[in-house]
Residue, then its C-alpha position, 0 to 999 in steps of 0.5 A: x500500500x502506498x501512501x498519499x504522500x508518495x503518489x502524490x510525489x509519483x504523480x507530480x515527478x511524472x507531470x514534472x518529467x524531473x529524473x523521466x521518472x513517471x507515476x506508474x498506476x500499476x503499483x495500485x494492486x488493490x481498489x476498494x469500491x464503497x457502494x450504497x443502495x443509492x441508484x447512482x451506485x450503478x455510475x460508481x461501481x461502473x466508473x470504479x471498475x473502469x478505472x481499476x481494470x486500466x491498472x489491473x488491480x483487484x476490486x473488492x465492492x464494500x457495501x456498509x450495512x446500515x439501520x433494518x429500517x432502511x432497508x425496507x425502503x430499497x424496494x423501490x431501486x433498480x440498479x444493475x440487475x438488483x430489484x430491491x427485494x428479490x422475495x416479494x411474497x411475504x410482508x417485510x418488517x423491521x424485525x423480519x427484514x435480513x439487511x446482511x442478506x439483502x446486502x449480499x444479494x446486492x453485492x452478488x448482483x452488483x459483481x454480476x453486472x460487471x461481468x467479473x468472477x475475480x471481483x470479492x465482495x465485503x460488508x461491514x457494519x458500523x458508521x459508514x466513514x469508519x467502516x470504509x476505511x476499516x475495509x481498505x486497511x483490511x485489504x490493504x486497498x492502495x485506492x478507494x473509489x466513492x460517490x458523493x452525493x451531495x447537491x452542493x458537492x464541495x460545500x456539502x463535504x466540508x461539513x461532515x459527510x462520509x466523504x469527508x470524513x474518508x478524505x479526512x482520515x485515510x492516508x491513500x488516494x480517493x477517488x470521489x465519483x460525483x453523483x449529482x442529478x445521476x439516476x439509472x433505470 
């Protein structure tokens, strides 16, 4: 894993020329991709998945599970294969509703749509921001890949959202998907 100082320091050696020496995005292996239920997952998880194959690393999709409560509301989404619920037959409550389930079928789904059997998939629970990082020190992730999905995009993540709170406290690159307007059908 290599730090954010250093590729910094690649980067700009590379755009300098100083000593021809150039960045050289093999050296990120590993690529941590935080989805959500959210319908702009969809440009996330493409644009993520883009990117990583072009340094041919391993991608691993992370979904952090969140309160039962919200899971009741995924019905609605349609987003790379995955319908929400995919057993509509019985009634789904806050105490019947399985979110670490749910969210695997997403995450299965969601690999499937992309079209590559090599990608592993993670959850983990707890506070989203916390949870990401604690994914990418776990994998040892030289990179992770989010969306944000703020209306004001700069003035929303210097105020505490996930983002930010990633941004804030992780010490290797981040690349930040803005999902303004984006919906997929």
């Amino acid at each position: 894993m290599i730090s954010r100082k250093t590729f910094l320091k690649r980067f700009l050696k590379g755009i300098e020329g100083s000593n021809n020496t150039k960045y050289q995005p093999e050296e990120m292996k590993k690529i941590l991709i935080a989805l959500d239920f959210d319908q702009s997952a969809q440009s996330v998880a493409e644009k993520g998945f883009s990117w990583a194959k072009t340094m041919k690393a391993q991608i691993t999709l992370l979904h952090v599970l969140a309160d039962p409560q919200d899971y009741l509301l995924t019905n609605h989404v349609i987003i790379m294969g995955f319908a929400g619920h995919l057993d509509t037959s019985e009634k789904l409550t806050k105490e019947t509703i399985d979110p670490q389930k749910l969210s695997q079928q997403f995450l299965d789904k969601s690999k499937l749509y992309l079209g590559d059997n090599r990608i592993q998939t993670l959850l983990e629970k707890g506070d989203c921001a916390e949870a990401i990082l604690k994914a990418a020190n776990k994998i040892s992730a030289d990179a992770i890949v989010m969306g944000s999905h703020s209306r004001k995009w700069f003035e929303n993540t210097t105020m505490g959202s996930v983002t930010e709170k990633v941004l804030q406290n992780t010490t290797i690159p981040v690349l930040i998907i803005p999902t303004k307007g984006q919906r997929n059908s």
